[in-house]
Structures are given as structure tokens and as C-alpha cells.
C-alpha positions as CSV (number, residue, x, y, z in Angstrom):
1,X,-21.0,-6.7,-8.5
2,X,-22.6,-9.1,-10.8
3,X,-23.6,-12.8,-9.9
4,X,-20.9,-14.6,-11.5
5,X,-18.3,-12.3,-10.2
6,X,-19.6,-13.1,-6.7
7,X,-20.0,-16.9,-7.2
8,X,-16.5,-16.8,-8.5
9,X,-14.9,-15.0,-5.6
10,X,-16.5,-17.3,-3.1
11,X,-15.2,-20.3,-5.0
12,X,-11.6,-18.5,-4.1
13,X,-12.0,-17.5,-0.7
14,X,-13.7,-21.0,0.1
15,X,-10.2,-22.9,-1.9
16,X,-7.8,-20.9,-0.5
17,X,-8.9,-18.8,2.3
18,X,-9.2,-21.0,5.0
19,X,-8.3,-21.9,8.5
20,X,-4.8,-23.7,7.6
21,X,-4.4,-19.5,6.1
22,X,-5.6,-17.4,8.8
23,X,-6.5,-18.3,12.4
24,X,-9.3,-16.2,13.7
25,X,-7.0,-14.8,16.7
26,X,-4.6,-12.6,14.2
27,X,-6.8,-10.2,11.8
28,X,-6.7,-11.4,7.7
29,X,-6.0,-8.4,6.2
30,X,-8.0,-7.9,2.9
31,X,-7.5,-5.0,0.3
32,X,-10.1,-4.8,-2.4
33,X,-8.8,-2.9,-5.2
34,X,-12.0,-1.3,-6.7
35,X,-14.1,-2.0,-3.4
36,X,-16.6,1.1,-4.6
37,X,-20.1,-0.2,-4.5
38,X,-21.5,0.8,-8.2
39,X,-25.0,1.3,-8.6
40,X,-25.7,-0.5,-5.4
41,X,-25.1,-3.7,-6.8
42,X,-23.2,-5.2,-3.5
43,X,-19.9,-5.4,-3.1
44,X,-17.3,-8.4,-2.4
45,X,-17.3,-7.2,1.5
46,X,-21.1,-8.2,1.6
47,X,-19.9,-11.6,0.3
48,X,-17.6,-12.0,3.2
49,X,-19.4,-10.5,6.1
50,X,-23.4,-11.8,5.6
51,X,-24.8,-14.0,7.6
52,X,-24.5,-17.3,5.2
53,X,-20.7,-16.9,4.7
54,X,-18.2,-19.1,7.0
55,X,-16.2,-16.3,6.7
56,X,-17.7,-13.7,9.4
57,X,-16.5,-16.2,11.7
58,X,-12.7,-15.0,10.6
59,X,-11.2,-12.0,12.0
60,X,-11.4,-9.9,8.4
61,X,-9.6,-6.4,8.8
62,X,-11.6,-5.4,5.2
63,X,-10.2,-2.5,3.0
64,X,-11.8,-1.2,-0.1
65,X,-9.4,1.1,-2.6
66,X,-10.6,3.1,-5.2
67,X,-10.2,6.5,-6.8
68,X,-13.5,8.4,-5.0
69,X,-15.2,7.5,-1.9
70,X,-18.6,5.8,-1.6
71,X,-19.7,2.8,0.0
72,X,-17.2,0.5,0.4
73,X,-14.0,2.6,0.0
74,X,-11.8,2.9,3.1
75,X,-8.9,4.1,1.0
76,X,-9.4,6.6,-1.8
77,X,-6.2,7.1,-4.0
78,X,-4.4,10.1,-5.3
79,X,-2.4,8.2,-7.8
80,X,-4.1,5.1,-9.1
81,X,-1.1,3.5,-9.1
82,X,0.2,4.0,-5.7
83,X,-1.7,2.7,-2.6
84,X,-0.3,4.2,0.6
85,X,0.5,1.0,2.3
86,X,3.6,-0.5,3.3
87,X,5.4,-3.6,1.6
88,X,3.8,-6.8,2.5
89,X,0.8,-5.5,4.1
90,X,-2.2,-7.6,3.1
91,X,-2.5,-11.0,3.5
92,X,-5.4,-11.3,0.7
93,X,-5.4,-8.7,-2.2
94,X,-8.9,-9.0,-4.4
95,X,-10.2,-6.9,-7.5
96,X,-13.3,-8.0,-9.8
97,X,-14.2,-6.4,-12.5
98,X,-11.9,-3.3,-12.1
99,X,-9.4,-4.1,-14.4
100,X,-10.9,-3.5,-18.0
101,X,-12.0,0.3,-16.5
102,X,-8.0,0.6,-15.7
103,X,-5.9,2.2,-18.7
104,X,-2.9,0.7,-17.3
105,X,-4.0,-2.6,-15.1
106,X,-0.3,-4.2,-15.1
107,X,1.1,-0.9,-12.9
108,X,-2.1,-1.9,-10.7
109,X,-1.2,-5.5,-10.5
110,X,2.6,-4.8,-10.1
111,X,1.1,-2.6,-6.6
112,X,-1.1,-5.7,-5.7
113,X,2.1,-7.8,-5.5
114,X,3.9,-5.1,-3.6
115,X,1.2,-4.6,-0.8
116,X,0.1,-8.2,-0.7
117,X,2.9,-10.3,1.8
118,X,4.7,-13.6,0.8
119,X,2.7,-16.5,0.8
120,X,-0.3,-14.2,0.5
121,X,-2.7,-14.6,-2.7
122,X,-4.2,-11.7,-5.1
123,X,-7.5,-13.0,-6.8
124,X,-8.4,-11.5,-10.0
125,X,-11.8,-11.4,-12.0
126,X,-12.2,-9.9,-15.4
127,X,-14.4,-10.1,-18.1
128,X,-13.3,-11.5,-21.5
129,X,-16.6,-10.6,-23.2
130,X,-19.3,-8.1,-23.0
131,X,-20.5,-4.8,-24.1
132,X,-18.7,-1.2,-23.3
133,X,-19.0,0.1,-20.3
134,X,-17.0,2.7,-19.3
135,X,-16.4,4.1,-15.7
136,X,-15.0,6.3,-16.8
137,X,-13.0,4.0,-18.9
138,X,-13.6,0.9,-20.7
139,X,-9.9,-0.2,-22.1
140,X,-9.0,-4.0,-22.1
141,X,-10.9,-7.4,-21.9
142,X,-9.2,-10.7,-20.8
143,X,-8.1,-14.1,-22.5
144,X,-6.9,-17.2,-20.8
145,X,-3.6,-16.4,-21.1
146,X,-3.5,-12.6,-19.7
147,X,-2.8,-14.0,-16.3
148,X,0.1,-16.2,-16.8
149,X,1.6,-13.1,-18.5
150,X,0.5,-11.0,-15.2
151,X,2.4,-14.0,-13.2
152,X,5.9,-13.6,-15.1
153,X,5.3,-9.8,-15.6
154,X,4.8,-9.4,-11.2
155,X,7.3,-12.9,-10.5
156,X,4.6,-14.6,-8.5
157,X,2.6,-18.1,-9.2
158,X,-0.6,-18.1,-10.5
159,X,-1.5,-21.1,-9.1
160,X,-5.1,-21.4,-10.6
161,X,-7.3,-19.9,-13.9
162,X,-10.4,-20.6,-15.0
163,X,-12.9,-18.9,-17.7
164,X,-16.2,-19.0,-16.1
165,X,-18.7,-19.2,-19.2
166,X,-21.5,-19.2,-17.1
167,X,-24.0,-18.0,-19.8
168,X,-23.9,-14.5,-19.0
169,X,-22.2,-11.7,-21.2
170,X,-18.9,-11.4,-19.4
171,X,-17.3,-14.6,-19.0
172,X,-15.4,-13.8,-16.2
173,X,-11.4,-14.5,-16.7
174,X,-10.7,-15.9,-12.8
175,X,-7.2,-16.1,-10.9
176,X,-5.5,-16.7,-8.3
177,X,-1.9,-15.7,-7.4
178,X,0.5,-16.5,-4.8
179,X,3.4,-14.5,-3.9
């Protein structure tokens, strides 16, 4: 996972993810759509389990879904479009950097909103800029306005957006959505 994509998922978990959310007696439950670790670069379970996080003091029940197994994947899916979870299972869905690779990301989100449970969030990082890279696909980039339309497409809030143009070549499109 690259830098900003990090930086930017901590600046969710740490303004949303917090004690008023979870309490540390009842497991948060955290699916990572894309959780593989590519290339060894880390993944966003690193970011919520070191050592320097407030977060491994939270009781994190940590799920990563993708379409092989590796490092990081807990759940490996037949159908890309179907995760094997019930209804309102997570309380925290996440996925950087996952959706440009997905030919059809809007079936993906439109899963995210069906695992993730009322009052949960879904946080989303995407790049607007950058070279291809395809694993195995490289389909879509993102502009400020792809996530309202994800909000009305999956009838849930996004209730924050931001394009992090942090130098770098991505310039990572970053929400967050409440069901």
C-alpha cells in the first residue's frame, strides 16, 4: 500500500473509528476488500495492529477479501461480486486502491453496503491520477464526484470526500460512507 493511501486511511479510522463507535469489550468487525498484500508493500491491517496505532488497543476482528490468497486474505472469493457473509455483518468495510483494478467496482460497492451494518461506515481510497497498472486490470480512475454518485447509486451518506494531492502520482480520491 502506498504512503498516502495509509496516511489517508488513518485520518479515517482516527475521525470516525473511535471509542463513542466500538467499545473494546464487543469485537469491531473490519472487512478489507482487496486486503492482499502486493509486493510486500504492507497492508491496511499493519496500520491498525502496529505498535504506534491507538487502535490495537480495540478489539479488531480483521478480514481481508480478495480473489487469491496471500498475506492478508482471510476470505478468497469465487465471484468477485459476492462475499459469503451475511447482511449487516461488518461494522467497518475498507478498500484502497482496489477499485480502479475492478472492471465493475459499483457491483463491489453495492456488496460493501450489503455486508457492512447500519450505522456502520465503508471507507474508500482511489486514485484519480497515475500511470497503468494493471493487476490484472487497470479499468477506471476517480473524480470528486464518483462518490456522491456511489452514495445515491448504494442509498447511503457519504458523509466526507476529500482529493488528497499530496504530490505523489495518484492523488488519492478519499471517502467515507455511512449506512
Amino acid at each position: 500500500m502506498h504512503p498516502s493511501s495509509m496516511k489517508n486511511m488513518k485520518t479515517l479510522f482516527d475521525k470516525y473509528v473511535t471509542n463513542k463507535f466500538i467499545s473494546k469489550s464487543t469485537p469491531c468487525k473490519i472487512l478489507d476488500f482487496g486486503g492482499k498484500n502486493i509486493r510486500g508493500l504492507g497492508t491496511y491491517y499493519d496500520l491498525l495492529t502496529s505498535e504506534n496505532t491507538p487502535y490495537n488497543e480495540l478489539n479488531i476482528d480483521y478480514q481481508g477479501i480478495d480473489l487469491e490468497a496471500g498475506s492478508g486474505v482471510s476470505i478468497v472469493l469465487e465471484d468477485p461480486y459476492k462475499v459469503p457473509l451475511e447482511d449487516n455483518y461488518a461494522d467497518v468495510v475498507i478498500s484502497g486502491q482496489m477499485f480502479e483494478h475492478c472492471e465493475f467496482f459499483w457491483l463491489s460497492f453495492s456488496e460493501m453496503v450489503r455486508v457492512v451494518r447500519p450505522g456502520g461506515y465503508i471507507f474508500l481510497i482511489a486514485p484519480m491520477t497515475g500511470k497503468v497498472h494493471r493487476y490484472p486490470v487497470d479499468c477506471w480512475r476517480f473524480y470528486p464526484d464518483a462518490y456522491a454518485a456511489l452514495a445515491k447509486w448504494g442509498k447511503v451518506e457519504l458523509v466526507d470526500a476529500w482529493t488528497d494531492y499530496d504530490g505523489s502520482k495518484w492523488w488519492d480520491q478519499v471517502g467515507a460512507f455511512k449506512k
